[in-house]
C-alpha positions in Angstrom: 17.4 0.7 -5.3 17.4 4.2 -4.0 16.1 7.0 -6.5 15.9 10.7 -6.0 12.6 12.5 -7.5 13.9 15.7 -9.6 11.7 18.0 -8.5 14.3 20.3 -6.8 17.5 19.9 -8.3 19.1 22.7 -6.2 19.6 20.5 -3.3 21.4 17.6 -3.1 21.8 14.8 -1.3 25.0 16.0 0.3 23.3 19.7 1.3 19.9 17.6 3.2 22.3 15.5 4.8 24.4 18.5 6.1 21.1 20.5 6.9 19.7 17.6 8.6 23.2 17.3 11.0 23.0 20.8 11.3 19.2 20.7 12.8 20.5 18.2 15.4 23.1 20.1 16.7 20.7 22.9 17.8 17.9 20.1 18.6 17.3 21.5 22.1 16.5 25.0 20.6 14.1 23.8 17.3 11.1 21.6 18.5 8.6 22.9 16.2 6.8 21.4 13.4 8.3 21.9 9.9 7.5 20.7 6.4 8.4 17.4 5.6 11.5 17.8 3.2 11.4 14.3 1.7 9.6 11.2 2.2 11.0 7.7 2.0 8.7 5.8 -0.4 9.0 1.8 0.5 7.6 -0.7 -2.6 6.8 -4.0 -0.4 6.3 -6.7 -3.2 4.3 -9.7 -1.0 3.5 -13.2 -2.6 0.3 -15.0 -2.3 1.9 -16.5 1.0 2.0 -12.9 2.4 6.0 -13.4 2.9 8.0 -10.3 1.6 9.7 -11.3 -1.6 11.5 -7.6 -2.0 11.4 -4.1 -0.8 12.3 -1.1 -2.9 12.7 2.2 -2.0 12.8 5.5 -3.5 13.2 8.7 -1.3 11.1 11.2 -2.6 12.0 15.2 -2.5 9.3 17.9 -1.7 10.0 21.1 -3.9 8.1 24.3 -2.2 5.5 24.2 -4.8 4.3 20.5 -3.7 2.9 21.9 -0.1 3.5 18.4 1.0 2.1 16.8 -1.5 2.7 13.4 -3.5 0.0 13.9 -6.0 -2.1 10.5 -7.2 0.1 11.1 -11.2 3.3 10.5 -9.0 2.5 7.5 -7.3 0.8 5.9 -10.5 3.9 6.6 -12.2 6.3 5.2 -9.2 3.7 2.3 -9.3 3.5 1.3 -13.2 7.6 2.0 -13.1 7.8 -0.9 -11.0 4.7 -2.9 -11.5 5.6 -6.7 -12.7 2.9 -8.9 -14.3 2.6 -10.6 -11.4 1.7 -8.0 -8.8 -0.6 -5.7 -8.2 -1.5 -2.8 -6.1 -3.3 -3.7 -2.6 -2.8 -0.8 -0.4 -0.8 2.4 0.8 0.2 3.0 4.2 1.5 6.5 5.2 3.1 6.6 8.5 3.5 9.5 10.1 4.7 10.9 13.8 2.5 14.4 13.8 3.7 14.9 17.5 4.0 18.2 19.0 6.7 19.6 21.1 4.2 19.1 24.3 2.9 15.6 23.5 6.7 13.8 23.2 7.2 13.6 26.9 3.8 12.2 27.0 4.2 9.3 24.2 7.7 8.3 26.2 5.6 8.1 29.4 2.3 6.7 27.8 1.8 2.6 28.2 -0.7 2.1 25.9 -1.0 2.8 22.4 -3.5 5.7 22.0 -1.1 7.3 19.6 -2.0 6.4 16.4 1.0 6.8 13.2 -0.6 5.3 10.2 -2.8 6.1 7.8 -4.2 3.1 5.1 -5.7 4.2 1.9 -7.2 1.2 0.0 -7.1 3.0 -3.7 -4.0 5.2 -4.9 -5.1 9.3 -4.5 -2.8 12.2 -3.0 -1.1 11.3 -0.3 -0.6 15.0 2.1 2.1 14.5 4.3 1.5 16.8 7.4 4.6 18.7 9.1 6.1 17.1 11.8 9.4 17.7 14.1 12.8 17.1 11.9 13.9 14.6 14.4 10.8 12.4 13.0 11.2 13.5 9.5 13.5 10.6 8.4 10.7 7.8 9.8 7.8 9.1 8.1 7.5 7.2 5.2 4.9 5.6 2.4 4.8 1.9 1.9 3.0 0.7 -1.0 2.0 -2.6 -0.9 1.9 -4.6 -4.1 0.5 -8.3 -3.8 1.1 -11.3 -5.9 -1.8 -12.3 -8.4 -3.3 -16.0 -7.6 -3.4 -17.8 -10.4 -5.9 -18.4 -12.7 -6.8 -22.0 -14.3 -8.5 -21.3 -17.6 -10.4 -23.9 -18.5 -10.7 -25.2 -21.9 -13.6 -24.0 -24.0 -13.3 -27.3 -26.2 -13.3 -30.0 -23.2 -16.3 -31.3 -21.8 -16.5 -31.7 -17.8 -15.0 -34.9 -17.9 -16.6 -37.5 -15.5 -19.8 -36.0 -14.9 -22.1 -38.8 -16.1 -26.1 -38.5 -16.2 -27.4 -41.8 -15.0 -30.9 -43.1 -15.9 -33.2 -45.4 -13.8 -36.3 -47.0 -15.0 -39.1 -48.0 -12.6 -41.7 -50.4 -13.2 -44.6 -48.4 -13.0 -44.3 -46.4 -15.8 -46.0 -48.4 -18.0 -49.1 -46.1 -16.4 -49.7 -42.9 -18.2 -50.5 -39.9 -15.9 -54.1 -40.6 -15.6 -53.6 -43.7 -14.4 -51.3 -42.9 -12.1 -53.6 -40.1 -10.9 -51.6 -37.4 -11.3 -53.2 -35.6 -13.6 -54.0 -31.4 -13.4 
């Protein structure tokens, strides 16, 4: 399911898709950081086996008043939109390519991964998505992750613990009393 936030309903679909061609036709000229324009919001839904049951995403559109911001109200609302019984929210991942201009020849060259895209946040809070070259703009994204509940055995108030039995012993010797046993205090 893909969903458009209304926060700037003066452009469309159509118009970012023709602003976006129109950014790679002069990509040799434009290498410079911009704000992010939208953000592709993915809803991974994961079951107690960790296997992906569903993914759902929603692109979400900056409006010039957000400065790049998904504010923690939003993504509540996204979540609880969504939200089934039987999941709940684990984590957020925001991944990012902050390259600059200079640094992309490095990253092609670099054999090691000392580039680091992703951001984790463990609770739900604004999310500020930094501005980044357009030609990374359409992988920068936020998954949520939302993980199946185990389930829970109630137990019965009213049974007892079945089979637990206390078993009694007698010995010979306790036809003593303490004293005669010597242990007395």
């Amino acid at each position: 399911m893909d969903e458009t936030n209304s926060s700037e309903p003066d452009l469309s679909e159509t118009d970012l898709w023709l602003k976006e061609q129109e950014k790679y036709l002069y990509a040799d000229k434009n290498y410079q950081r911009e704000p992010v324009e939208y953000l592709n919001i993915h809803f991974c839904f994961v079951d107690t086996t960790d296997a992906i049951v569903k993914i759902d995403t929603q692109k979400y559109l900056f409006s010039d008043s957000d400065d790049s911001v998904i504010r923690e109200s939003t993504i509540f609302k996204m979540i609880e939109e969504r939200r089934q019984t039987k999941y709940i929210f684990k984590e957020m991942m925001l991944f990012h390519v902050g390259l600059e201009s200079f640094d992309m020849h490095n990253y092609a060259k670099c054999k090691e991964n000392e580039y680091n895209f992703v951001e984790t946040y463990q609770v739900v809070r604004d999310v500020l998505v930094p501005p980044s070259i357009f030609i990374f703009q359409p992988v920068n994204c936020l998954l949520i992750l939302m993980k199946e509940r185990m389930p829970t055995v109630l137990k019965s108030a009213l049974k007892t613990g079945g089979g637990t039995k206390k078993r009694v012993q007698f010995k010979d010797d306790l036809k003593k009393t303490r004293r005669q046993r010597g242990l007395c205090l």
